[in-house]
TIMI-2910 file (N, C-alpha, C, CB; in pm, 1 decimal, decimal comma, always signed):
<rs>
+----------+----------+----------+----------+----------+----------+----------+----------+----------+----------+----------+----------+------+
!      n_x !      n_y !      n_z !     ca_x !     ca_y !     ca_z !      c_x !      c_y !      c_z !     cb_x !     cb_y !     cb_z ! resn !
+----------+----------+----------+----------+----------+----------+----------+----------+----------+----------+----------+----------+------+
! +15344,6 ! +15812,8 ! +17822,8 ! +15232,9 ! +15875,6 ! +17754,7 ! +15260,8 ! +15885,1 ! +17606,6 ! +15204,7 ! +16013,5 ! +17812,4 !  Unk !
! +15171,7 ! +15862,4 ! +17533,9 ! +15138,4 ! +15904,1 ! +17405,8 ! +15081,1 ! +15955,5 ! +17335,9 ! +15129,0 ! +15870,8 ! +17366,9 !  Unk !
! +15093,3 ! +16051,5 ! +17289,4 ! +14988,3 ! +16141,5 ! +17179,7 ! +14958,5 ! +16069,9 ! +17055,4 ! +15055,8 ! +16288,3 ! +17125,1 !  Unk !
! +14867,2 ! +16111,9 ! +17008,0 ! +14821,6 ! +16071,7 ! +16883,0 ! +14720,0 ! +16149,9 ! +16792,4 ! +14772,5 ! +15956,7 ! +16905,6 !  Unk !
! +14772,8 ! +16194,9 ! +16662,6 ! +14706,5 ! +16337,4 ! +16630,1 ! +14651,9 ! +16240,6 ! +16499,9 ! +14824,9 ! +16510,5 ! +16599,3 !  Unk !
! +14491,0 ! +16237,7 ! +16455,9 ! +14427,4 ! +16220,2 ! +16376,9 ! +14401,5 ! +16344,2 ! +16273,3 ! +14337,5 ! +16169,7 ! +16436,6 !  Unk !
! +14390,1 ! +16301,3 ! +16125,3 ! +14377,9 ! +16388,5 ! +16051,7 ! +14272,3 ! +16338,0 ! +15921,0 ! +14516,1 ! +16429,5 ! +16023,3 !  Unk !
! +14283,0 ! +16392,9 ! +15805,9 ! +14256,8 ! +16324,2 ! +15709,7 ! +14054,2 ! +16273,9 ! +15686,6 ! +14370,3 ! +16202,3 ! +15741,0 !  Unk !
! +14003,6 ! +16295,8 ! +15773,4 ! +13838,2 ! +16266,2 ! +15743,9 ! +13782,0 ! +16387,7 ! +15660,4 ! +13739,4 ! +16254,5 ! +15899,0 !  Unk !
! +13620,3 ! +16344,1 ! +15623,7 ! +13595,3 ! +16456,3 ! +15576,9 ! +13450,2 ! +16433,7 ! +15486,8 ! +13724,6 ! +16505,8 ! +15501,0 !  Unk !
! +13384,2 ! +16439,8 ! +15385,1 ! +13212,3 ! +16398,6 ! +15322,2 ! +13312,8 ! +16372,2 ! +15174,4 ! +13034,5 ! +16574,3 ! +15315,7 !  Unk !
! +13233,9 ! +16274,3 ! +15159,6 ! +13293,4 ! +16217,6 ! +15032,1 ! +13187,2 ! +16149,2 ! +14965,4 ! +13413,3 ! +16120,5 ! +15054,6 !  Unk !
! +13193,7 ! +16147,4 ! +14834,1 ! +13071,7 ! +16075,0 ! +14753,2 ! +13056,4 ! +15909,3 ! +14735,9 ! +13081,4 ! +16128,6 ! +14605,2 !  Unk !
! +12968,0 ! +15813,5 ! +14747,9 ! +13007,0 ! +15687,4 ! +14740,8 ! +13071,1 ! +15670,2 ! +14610,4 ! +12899,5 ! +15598,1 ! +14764,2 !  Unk !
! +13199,9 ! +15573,4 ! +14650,6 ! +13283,4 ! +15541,9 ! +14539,3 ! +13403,4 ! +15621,4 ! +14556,3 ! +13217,4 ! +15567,1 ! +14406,1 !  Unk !
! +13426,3 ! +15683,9 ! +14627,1 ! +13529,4 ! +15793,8 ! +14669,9 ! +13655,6 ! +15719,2 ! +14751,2 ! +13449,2 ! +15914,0 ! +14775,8 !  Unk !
! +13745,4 ! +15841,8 ! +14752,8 ! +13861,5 ! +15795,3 ! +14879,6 ! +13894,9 ! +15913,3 ! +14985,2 ! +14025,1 ! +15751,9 ! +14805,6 !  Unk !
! +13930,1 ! +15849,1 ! +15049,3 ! +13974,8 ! +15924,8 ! +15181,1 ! +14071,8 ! +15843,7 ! +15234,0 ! +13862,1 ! +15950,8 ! +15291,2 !  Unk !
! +14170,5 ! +15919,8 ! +15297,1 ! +14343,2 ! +15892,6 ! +15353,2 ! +14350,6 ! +15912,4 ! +15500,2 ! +14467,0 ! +16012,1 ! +15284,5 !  Unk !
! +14310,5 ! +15859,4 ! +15607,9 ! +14346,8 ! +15878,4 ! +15738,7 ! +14480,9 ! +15876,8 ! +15791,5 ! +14287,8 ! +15799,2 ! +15799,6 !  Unk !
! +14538,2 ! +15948,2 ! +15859,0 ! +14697,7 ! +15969,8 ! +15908,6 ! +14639,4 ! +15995,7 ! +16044,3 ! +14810,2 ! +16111,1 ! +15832,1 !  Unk !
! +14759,6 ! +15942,2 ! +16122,7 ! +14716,4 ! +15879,2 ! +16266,0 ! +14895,4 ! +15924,9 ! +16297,5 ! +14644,7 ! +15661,3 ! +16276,2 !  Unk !
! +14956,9 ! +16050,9 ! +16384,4 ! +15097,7 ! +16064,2 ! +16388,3 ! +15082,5 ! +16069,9 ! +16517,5 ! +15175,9 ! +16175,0 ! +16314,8 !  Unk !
! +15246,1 ! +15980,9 ! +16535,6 ! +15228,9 ! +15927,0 ! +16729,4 ! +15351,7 ! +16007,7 ! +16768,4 ! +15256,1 ! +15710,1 ! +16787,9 !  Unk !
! +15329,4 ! +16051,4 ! +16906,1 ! +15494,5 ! +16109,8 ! +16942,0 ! +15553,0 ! +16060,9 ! +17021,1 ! +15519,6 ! +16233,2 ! +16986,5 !  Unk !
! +15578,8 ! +15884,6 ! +16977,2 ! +15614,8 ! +15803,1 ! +17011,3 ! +15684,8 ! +15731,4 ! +16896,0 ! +15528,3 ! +15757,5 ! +17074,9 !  Unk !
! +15809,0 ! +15648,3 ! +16858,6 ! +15856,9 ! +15576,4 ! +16769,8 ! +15747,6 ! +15469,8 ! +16694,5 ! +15966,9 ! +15515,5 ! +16835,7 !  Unk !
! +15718,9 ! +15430,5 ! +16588,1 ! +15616,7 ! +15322,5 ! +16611,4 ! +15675,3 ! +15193,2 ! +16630,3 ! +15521,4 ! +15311,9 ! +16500,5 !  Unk !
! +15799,9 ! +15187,7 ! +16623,9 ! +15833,4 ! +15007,5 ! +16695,2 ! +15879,4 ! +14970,4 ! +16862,8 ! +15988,1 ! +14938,8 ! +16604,0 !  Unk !
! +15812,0 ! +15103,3 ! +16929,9 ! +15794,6 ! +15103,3 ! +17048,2 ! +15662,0 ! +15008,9 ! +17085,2 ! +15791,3 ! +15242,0 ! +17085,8 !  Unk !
! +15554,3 ! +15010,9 ! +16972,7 ! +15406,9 ! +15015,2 ! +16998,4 ! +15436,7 ! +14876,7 ! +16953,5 ! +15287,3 ! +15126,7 ! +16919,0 !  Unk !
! +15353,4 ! +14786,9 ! +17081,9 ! +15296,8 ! +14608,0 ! +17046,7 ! +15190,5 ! +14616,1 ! +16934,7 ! +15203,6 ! +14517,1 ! +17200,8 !  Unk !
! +15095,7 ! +14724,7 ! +16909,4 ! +15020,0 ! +14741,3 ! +16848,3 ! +14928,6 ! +14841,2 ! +16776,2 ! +14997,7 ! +14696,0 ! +16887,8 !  Unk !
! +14920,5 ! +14833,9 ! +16669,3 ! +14837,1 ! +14962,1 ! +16604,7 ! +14718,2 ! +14925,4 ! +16504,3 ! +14942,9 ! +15058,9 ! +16515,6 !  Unk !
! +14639,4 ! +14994,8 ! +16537,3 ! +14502,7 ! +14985,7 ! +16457,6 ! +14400,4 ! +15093,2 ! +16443,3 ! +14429,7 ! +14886,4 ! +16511,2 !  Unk !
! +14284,1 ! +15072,3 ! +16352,4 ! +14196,1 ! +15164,2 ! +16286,3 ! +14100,4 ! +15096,4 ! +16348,6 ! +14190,6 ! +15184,2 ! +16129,1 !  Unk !
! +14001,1 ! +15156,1 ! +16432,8 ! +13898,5 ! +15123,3 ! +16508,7 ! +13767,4 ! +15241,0 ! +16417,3 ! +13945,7 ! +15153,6 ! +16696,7 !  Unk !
! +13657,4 ! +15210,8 ! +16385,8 ! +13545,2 ! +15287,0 ! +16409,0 ! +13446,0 ! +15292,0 ! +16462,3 ! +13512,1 ! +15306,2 ! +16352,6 !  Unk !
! +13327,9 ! +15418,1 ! +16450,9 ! +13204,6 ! +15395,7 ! +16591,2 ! +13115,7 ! +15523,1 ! +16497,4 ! +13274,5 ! +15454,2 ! +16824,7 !  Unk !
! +12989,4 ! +15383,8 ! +16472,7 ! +12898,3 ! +15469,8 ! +16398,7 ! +12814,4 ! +15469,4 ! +16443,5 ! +12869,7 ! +15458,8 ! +16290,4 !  Unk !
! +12726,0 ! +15580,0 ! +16426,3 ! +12596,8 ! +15673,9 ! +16523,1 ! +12479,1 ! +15519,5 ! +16586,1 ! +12465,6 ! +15829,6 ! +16363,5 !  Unk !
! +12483,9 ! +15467,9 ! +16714,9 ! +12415,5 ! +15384,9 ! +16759,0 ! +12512,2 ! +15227,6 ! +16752,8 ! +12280,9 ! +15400,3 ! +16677,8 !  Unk !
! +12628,1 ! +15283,5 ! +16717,7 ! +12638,0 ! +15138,4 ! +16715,2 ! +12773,4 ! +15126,3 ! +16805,5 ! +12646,9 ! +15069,6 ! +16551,3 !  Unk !
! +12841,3 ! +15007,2 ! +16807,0 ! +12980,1 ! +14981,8 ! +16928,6 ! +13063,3 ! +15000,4 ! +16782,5 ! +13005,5 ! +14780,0 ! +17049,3 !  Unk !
! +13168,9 ! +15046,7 ! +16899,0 ! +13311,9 ! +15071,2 ! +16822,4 ! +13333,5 ! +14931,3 ! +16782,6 ! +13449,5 ! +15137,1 ! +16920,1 !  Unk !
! +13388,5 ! +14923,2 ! +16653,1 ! +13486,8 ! +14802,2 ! +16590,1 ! +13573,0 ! +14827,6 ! +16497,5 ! +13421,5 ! +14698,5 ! +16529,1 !  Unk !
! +13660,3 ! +14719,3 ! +16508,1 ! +13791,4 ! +14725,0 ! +16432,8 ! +13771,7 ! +14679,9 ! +16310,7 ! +13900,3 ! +14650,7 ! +16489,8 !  Unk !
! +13881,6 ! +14785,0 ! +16264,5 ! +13850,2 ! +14811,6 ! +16096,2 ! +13980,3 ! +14735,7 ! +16032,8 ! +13846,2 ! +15006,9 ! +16041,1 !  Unk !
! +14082,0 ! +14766,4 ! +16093,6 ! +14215,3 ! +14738,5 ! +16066,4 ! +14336,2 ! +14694,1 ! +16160,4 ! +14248,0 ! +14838,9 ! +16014,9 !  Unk !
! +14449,8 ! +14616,9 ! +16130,7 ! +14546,5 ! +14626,8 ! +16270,4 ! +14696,2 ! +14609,0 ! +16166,7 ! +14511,9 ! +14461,6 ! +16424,6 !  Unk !
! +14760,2 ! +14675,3 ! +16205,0 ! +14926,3 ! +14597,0 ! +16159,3 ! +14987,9 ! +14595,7 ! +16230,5 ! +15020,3 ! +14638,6 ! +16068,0 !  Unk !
! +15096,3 ! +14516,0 ! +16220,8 ! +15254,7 ! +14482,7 ! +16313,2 ! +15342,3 ! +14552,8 ! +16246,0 ! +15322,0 ! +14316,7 ! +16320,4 !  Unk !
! +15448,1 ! +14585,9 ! +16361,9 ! +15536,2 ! +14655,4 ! +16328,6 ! +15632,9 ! +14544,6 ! +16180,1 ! +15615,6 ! +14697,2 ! +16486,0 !  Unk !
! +15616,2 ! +14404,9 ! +16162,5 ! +15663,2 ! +14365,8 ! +16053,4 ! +15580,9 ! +14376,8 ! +15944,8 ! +15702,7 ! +14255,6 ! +16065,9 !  Unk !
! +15463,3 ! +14441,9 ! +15920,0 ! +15415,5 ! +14485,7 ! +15822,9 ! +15250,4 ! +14382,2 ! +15816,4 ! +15537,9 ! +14474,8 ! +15700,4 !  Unk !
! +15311,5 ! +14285,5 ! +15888,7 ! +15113,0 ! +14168,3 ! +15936,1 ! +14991,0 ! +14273,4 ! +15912,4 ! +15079,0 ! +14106,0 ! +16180,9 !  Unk !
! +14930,1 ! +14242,5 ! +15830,4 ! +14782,7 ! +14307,5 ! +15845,0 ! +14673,9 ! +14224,3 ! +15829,1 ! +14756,8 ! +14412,3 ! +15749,4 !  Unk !
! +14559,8 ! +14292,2 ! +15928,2 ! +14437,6 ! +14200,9 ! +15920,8 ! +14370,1 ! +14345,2 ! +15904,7 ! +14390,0 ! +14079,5 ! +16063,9 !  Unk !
! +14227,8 ! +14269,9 ! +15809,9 ! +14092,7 ! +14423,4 ! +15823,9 ! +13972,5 ! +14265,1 ! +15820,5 ! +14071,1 ! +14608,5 ! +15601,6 !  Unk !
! +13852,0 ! +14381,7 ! +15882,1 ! +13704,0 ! +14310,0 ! +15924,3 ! +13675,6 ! +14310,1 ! +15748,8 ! +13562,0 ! +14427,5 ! +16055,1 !  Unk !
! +13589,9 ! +14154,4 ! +15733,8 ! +13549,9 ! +14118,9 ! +15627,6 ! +13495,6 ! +14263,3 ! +15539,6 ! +13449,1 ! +14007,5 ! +15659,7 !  Unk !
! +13427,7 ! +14356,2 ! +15619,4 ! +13360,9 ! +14456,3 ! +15510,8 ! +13418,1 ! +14566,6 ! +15451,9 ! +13256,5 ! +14512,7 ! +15557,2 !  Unk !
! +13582,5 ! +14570,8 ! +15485,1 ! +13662,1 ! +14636,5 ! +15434,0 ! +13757,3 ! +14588,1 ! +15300,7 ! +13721,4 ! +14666,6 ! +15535,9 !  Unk !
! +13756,3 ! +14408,3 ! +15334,0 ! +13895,5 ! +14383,4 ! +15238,2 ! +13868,2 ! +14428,2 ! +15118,3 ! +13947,1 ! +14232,6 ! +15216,1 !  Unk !
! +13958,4 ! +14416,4 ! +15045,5 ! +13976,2 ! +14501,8 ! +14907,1 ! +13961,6 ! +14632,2 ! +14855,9 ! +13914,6 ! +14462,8 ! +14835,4 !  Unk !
! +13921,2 ! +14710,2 ! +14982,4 ! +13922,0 ! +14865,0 ! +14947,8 ! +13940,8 ! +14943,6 ! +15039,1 ! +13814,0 ! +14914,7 ! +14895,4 !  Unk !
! +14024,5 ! +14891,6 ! +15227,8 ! +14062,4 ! +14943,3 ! +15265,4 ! +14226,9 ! +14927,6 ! +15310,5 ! +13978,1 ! +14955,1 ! +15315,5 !  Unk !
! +14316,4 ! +15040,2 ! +15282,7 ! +14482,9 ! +14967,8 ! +15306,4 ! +14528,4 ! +15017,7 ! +15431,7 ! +14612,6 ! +15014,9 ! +15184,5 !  Unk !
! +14580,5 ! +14990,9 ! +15522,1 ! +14671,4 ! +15010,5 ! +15653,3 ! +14792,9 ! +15019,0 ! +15607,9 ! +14669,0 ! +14900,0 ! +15761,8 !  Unk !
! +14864,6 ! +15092,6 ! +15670,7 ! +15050,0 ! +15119,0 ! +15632,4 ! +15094,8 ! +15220,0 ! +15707,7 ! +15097,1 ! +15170,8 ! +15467,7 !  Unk !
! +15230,4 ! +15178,3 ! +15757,8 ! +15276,6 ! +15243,4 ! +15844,4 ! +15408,0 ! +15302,6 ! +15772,1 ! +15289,0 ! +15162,8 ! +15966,5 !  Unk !
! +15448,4 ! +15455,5 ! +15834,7 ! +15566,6 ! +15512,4 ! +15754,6 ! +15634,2 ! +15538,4 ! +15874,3 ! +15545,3 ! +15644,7 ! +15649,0 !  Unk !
! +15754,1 ! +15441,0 ! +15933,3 ! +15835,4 ! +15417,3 ! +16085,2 ! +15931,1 ! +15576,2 ! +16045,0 ! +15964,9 ! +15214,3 ! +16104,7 !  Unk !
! +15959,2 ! +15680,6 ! +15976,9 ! +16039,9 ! +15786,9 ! +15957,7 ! +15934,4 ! +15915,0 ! +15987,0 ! +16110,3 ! +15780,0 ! +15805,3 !  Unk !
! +15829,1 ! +15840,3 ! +15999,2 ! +15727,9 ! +15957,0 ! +16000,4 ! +15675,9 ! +15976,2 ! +16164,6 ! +15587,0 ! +15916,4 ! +15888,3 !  Unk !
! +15667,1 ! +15853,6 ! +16194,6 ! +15603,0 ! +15756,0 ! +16318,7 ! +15402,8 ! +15823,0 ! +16285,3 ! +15704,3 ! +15821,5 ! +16546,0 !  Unk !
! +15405,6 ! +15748,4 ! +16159,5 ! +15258,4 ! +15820,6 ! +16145,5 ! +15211,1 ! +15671,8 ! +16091,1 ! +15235,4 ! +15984,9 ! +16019,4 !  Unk !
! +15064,7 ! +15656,7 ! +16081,9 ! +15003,0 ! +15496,7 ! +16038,9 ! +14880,5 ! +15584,0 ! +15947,6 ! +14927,1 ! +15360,7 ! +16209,5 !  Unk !
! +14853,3 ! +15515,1 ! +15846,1 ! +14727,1 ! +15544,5 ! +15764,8 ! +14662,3 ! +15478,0 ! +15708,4 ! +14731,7 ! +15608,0 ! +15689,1 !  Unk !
! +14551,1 ! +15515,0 ! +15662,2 ! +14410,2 ! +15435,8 ! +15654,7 ! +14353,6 ! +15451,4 ! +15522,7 ! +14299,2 ! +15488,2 ! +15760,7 !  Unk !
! +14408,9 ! +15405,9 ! +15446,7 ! +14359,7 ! +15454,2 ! +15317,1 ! +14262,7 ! +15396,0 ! +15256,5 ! +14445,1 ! +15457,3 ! +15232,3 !  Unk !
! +14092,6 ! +15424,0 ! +15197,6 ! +13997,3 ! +15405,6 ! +15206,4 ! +13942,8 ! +15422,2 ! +15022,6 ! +13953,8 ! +15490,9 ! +15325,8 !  Unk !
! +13915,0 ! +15313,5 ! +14984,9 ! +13897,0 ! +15356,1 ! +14859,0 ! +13732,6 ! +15288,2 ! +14831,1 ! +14032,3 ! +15299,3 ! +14754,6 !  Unk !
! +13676,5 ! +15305,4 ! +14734,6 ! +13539,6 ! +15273,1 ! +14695,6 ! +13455,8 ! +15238,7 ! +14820,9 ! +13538,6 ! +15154,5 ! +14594,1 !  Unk !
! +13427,4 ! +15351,2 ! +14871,1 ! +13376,7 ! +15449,8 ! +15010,0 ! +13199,2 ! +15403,5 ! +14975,8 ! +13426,0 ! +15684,6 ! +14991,7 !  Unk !
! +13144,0 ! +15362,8 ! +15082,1 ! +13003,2 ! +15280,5 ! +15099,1 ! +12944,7 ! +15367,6 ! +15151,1 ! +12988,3 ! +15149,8 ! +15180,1 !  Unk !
! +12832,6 ! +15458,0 ! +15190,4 ! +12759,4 ! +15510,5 ! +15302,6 ! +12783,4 ! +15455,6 ! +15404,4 ! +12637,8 ! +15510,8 ! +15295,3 !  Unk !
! +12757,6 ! +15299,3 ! +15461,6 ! +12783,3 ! +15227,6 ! +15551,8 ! +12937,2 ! +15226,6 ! +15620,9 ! +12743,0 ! +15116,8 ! +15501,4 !  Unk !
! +12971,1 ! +15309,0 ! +15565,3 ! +13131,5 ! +15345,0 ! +15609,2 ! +13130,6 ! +15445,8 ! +15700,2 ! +13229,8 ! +15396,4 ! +15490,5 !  Unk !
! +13026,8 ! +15524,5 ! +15684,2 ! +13021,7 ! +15646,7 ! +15782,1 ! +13017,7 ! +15655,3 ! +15895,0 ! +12945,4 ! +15710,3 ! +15774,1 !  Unk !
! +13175,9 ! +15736,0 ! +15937,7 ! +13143,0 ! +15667,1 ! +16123,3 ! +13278,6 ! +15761,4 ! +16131,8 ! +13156,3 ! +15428,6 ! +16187,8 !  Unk !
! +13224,8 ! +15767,5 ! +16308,8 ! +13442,0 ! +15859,3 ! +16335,4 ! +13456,6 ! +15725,2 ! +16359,0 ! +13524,0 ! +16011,6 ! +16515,3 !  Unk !
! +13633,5 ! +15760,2 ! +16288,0 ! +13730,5 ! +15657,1 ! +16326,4 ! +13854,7 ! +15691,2 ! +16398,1 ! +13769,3 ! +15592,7 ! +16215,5 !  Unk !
! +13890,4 ! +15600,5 ! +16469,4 ! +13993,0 ! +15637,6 ! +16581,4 ! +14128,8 ! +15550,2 ! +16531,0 ! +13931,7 ! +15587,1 ! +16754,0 !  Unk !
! +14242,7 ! +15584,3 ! +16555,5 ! +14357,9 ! +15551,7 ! +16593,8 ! +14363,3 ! +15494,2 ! +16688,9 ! +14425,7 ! +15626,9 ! +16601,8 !  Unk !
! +14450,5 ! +15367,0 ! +16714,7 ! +14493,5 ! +15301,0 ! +16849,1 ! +14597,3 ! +15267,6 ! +16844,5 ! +14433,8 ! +15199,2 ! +16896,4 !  Unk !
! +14678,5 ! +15271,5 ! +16924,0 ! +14777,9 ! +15215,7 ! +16981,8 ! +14834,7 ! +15132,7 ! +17104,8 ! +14815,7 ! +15281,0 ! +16977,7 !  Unk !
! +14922,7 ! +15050,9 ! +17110,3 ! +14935,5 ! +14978,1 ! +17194,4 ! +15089,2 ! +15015,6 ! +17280,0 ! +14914,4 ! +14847,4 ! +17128,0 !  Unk !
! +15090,9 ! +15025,1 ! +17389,3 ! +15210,3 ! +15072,1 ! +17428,0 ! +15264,1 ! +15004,4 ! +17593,3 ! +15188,6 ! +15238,2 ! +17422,4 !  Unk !
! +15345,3 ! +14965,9 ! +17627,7 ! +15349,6 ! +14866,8 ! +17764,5 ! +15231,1 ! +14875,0 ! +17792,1 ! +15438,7 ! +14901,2 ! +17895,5 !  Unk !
! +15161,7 ! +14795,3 ! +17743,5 ! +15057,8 ! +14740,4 ! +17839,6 ! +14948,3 ! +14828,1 ! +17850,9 ! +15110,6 ! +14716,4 ! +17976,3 !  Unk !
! +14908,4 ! +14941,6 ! +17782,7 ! +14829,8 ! +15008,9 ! +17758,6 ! +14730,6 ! +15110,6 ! +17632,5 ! +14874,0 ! +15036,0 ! +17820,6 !  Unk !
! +14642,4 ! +15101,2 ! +17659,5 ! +14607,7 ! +15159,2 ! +17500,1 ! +14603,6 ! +15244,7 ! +17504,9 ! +14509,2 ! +15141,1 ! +17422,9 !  Unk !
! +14603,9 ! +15371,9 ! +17376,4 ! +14633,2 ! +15521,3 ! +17396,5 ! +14547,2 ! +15532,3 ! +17224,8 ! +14847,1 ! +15580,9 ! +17424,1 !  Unk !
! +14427,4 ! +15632,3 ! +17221,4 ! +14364,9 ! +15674,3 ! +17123,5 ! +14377,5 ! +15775,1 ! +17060,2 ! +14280,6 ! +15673,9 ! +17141,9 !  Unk !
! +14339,8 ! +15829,0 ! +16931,9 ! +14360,8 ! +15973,1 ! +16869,7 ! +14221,9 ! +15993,9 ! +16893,9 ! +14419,9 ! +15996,3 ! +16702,1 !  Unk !
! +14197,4 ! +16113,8 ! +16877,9 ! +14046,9 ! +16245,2 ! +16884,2 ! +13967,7 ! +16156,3 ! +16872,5 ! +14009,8 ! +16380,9 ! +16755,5 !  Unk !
! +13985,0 ! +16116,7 ! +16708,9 ! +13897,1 ! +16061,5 ! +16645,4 ! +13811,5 ! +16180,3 ! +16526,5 ! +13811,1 ! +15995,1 ! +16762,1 !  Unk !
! +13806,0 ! +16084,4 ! +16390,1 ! +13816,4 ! +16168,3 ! +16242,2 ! +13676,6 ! +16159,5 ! +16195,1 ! +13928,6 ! +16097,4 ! +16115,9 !  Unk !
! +13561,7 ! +16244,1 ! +16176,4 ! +13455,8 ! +16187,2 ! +16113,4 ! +13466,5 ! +16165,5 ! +15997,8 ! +13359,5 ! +16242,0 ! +16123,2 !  Unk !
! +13417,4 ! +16063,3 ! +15930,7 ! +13421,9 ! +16000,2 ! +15786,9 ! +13235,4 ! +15975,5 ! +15711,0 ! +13518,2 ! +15819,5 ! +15815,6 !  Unk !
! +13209,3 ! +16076,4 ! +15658,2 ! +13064,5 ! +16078,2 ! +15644,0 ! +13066,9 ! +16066,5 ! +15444,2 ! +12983,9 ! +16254,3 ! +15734,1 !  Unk !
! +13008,3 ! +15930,2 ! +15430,7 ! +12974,3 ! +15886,7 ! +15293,3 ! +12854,0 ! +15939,2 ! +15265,1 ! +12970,9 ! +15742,9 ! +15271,5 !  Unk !
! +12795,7 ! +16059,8 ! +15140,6 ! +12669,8 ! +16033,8 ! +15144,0 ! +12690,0 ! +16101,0 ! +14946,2 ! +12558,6 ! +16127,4 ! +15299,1 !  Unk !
! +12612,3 ! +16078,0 ! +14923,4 ! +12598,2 ! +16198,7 ! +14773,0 ! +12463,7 ! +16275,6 ! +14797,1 ! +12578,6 ! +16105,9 ! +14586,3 !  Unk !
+----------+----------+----------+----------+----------+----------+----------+----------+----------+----------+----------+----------+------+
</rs>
């Protein structure tokens, strides 16, 4: 089993930032996999972000250049750092993890863009 404690959401103005922290109580180079998933009002969850424990990152075309993934292995925490913030960004976002063979989620953080 794995926990996973989400933090860090919150209303922010477009053009803004926001810092998601995702802490596992699990090592993170236990985990095959970790990522930033979101799910906005009517629509299916999708992936926002993913890294490897060697530092590999991929994000969905409507993030590159203003959203960063990074993992701190002393912390066993992963974050989502979100800069020049869209309305269209607004959505809870979840933590994932990958662990033998199974996935394990955080709460999940609402992230609401509006001015």
């Amino acid at each position: 089993q794995v926990q996973l404690v989400e933090s860090g959401g919150g209303l922010v103005q477009p053009g803004g930032s926001l810092r998601l922290s995702c802490e596992a109580s699990a090592t993170i180079f236990s985990f095959s996999g970790m990522s930033w998933y979101r799910q906005a009002p009517g629509k299916e969850r999708e992936l926002v972000a993913a890294i490897t424990t060697d530092g590999t990152t991929n994000y969905v075309d409507s993030v590159k250049g203003r959203f960063t993934i990074s993992i701190v292995n002393a912390k066993n925490t992963m974050y989502l750092q979100m800069n020049s913030l869209k309305p269209e960004d607004t959505a809870v976002y979840y933590c994932k993890v990958d662990y033998w063979g199974y996935a394990y989620w955080g709460q999940g953080t609402q992230v609401t863009v509006s001015s």
